[in-house]
N, C-alpha and C positions, 0 to 999 in steps of 0.2 A: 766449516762446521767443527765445535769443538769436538774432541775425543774424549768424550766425561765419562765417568762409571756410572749406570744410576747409583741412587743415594743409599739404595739399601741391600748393592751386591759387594761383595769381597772380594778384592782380582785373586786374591791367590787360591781360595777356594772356587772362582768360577774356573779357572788354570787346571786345577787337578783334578774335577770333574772333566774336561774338555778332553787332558791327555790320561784317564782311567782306561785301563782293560779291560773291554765289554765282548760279551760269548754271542748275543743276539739282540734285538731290537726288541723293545718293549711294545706289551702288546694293544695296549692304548696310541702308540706311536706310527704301529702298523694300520691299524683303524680310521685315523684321522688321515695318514697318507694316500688309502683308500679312497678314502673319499674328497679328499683335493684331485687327486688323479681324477676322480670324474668331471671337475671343472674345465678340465686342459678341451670337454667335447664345446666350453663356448668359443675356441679360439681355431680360425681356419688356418694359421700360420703352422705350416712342419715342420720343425727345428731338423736341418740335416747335423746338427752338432748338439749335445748338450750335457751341463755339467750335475752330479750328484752331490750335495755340499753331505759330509758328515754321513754317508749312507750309513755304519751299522747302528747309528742311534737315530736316524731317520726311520730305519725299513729295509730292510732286504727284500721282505717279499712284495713291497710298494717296486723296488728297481726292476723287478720282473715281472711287473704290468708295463711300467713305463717301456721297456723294453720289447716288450709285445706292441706296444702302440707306436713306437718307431721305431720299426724293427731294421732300416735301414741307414740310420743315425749313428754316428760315432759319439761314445760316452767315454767323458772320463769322473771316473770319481775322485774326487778331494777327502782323503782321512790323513789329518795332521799327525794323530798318534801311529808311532812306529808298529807296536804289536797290532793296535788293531788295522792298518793298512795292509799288514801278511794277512790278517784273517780273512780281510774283503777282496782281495785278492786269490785264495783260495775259494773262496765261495762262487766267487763271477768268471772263475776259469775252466769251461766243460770239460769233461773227460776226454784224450784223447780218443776214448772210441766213440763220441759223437758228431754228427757229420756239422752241428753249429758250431763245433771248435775252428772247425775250415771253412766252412761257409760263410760266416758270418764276421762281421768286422772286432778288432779282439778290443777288449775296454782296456782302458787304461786307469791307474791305480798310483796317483800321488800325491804328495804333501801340500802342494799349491797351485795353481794355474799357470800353465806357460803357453797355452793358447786362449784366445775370447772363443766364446760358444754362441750358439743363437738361443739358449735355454739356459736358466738357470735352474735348481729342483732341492730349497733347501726347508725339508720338512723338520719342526720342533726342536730349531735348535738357537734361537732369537734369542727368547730371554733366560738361555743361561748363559748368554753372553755378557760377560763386563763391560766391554763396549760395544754396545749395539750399535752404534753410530759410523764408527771407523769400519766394523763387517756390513754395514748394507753399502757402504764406500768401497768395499773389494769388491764386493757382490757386483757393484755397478762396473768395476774395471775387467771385471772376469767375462763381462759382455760383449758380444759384439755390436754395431749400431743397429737399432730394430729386432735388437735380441729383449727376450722377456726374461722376467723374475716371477717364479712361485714358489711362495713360501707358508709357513703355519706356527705358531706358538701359543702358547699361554695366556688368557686375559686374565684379567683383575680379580674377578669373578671366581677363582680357581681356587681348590680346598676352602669355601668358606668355612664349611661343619668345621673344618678341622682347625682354622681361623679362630672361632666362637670357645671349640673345647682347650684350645689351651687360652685365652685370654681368661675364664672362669677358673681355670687351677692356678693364673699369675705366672702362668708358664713366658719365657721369648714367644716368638712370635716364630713356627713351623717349616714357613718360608720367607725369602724376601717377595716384595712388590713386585707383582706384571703389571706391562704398563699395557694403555688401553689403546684398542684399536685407531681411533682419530690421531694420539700422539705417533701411533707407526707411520700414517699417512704422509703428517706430516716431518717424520726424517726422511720418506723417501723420497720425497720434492727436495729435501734439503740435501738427501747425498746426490739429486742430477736424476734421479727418475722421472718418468711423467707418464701418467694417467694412472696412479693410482689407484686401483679398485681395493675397498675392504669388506670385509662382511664375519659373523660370526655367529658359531651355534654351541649351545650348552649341554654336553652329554652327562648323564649322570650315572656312574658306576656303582651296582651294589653288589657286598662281596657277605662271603657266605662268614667269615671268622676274622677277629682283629687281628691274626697271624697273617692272613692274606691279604689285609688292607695294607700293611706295613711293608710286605714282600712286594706288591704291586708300587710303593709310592717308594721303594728302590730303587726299583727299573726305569723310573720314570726320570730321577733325579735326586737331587741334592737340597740341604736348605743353605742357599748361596748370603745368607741375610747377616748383616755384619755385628749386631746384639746376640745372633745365637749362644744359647749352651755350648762352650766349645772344650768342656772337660769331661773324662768319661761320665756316662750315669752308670746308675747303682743299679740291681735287679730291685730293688722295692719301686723306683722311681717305674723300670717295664713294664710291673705288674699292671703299676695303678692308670697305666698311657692304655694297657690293653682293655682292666676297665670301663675306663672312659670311654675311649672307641664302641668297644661292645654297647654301651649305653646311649650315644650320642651321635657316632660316625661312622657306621657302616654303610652308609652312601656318600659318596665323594662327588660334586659337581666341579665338573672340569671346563671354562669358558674355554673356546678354541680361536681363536683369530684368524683368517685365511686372510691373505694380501696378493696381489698382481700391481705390475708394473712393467711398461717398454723405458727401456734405454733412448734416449731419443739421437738423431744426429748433433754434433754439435752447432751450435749458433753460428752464424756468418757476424763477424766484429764490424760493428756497423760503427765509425767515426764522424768527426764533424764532416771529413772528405775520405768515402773509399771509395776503393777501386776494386770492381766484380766482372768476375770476367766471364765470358757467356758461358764456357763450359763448366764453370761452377754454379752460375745459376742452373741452368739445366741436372746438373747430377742433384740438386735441392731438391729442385722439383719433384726429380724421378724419384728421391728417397722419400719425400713425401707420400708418394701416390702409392708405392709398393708398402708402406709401413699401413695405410689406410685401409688398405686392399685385406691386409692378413689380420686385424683386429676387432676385435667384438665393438657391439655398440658400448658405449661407455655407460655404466650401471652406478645407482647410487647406491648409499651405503645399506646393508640390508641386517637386519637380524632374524637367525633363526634357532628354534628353543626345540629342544628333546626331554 
C-alpha cells in the first residue's frame, strides 16, 4: 500500500499538531470516547493486554473507564511527544498512598510499541494524520494475532456551517478533507485487517458565544489543509470571523466515524506444491475456532443521526 498524504493535508503542519503541548483532552473528544467505549459491550473477547494510541488527545477520562472495564489488563499508552508523555504519565501514576499504586499492574508510558497487545484503543486521531495509511499499517503491527482495533475520527460531514460561512466571505477553506467512512474500510483490508465493521453518527454542538465556538474548534485541532491562510490575520479580519459565526455558526455538526477490525492470522503460502505439516494444520484450526469464539456477529454498515 502506498504511503500517500491525502490531497488536502500538509505533513509538516499535521507534524506539529501531532508533537504540540496539550494540558487535557478536548471535550468533544472525551464524548465520543464515551461512547465507543460502550461499543467494546458487543465484543465477548477480554483483551488481557492493550494499547492507548495518543491518550491526552484521545481522553484521559475515556483511559479510566477503559480501565475499569479491564481492570486486570496490562496497558501501555503510546504518546510520541516528549512533554506530553511526562504529563500522561503523571496522571496515570496513583499516589503513593493508594492501595491501586500496589495492587494493581503499573501502565506503561512510551513513544512506540515494543510489545503486540490484544487491543488496540485509538480514539480521534486518524484524520489528523498525514499518512493514515502507513498508521493503520503500525496500528496492525502493534497487534497481536486475533487482536482487535478500535478507533474514531472525523467524517466528511464535519464543520459544514463553518464550510458554507467561509466559501460566502471567499475565504480558504477552515479545514482540510475527512475522508468517508467506506474509504476507511477499505484501507483496513488493505493495511491486512479483516472484518471491518464501520458505522457513524452526527453530533451537533451549540455554543453559547463565537468566542467559545473558536475556543472549542482549538481543542479540537488544526486546519491541516494545504491552501490555508498561512500569514498572520489582522483584528478586522477576527471581528468580522466572529460576526459571521454569531450569525451563521453557532452550531457545529460534527460526523463521527467509529471503525473495528481483528488482525487476522497470517495465510498458510499455498504453492503449486506445499508441504503442511499436521501441527500447523491443527494450530489454523485452533486459531480459527478461538478468534470466532470471541467476536460479535459481523454487522453492516449502519448510520446514526443526533
Amino acid at each position: 500500500m502506498a504511503h500517500l498524504s491525502p490531497p488536502s493535508v500538509d505533513p509538516q503542519a499535521a507534524l506539529r499538531w501531532q508533537h504540540r503541548p496539550a494540558a487535557a483532552s478536548a471535550w468533544l473528544h472525551e464524548e465520543v470516547a464515551r461512547r465507543m467505549q460502550e461499543r467494546l459491550d458487543w465484543i465477548t473477547c477480554q483483551p488481557q493486554s492493550w494499547l492507548h494510541w495518543a491518550p491526552l488527545n484521545g481522553g484521559m477520562q475515556a483511559h479510566a473507564l477503559l480501565t475499569q472495564r479491564y481492570p486486570r489488563a496490562t496497558c501501555t499508552l503510546v504518546e510520541p511527544g516528549g512533554a506530553n508523555a511526562r504529563h500522561v504519565e503523571r496522571m496515570v501514576t496513583p499516589p503513593w498512598w493508594q492501595a491501586r499504586r500496589w495492587l494493581q499492574a503499573r501502565s506503561q508510558v512510551l513513544a512506540e510499541v515494543t510489545q503486540p497487545a490484544q487491543m488496540l484503543w485509538a480514539n480521534m486521531n486518524l484524520h489528523m494524520s498525514h499518512q493514515p495509511q502507513a498508521l493503520l499499517q503500525q496500528w496492525h503491527r502493534a497487534l497481536a494475532v486475533d487482536g482487535f482495533l478500535m478507533f474514531s475520527c472525523l467524517g466528511p460531514d464535519s464543520l459544514k456551517e463553518l464550510r458554507v460561512l467561509y466559501q460566502a466571505l471567499d475565504w480558504p477553506a477552515p479545514s482540510h478533507e475527512f475522508t468517508d467512512m467506506h474509504d476507511w474500510g477499505d484501507m483496513l483490508i488493505g493495511a491486512g485487517f479483516a472484518e471491518p465493521v464501520m458505522d457513524m453518527e452526527r453530533i451537533t454542538l451549540t455554543f453559547e458565544s463565537p468566542q467559545r465556538v473558536l475556543q472549542e474548534l482549538r481543542g479540537l485541532g488544526r486546519n491541516l489543509h494545504v491552501d490555508r491562510f498561512q500569514a498572520l490575520r489582522g483584528r478586522r479580519w477576527h471581528t468580522q470571523l466572529l460576526d459571521a459565526i454569531e450569525k451563521n455558526a453557532m452550531q457545529l455538526t460534527f460526523e463521527v466515524v467509529y471503525g473495528h477490525a481483528f488482525k487476522p492470522a497470517p495465510k498458510l503460502a499455498v504453492q503449486a506444491q506445499s508441504e503442511i505439516t499436521l501441527d500447523q494444520m491443527r494450530a489454523a484450526l485452533t486459531r480459527g475456532k478461538v478468534a470466532s469464539a470471541g467476536r460479535p456477529e459481523p454487522q453492516s454498515s449502519l448510520n446514526q443521526h443526533e
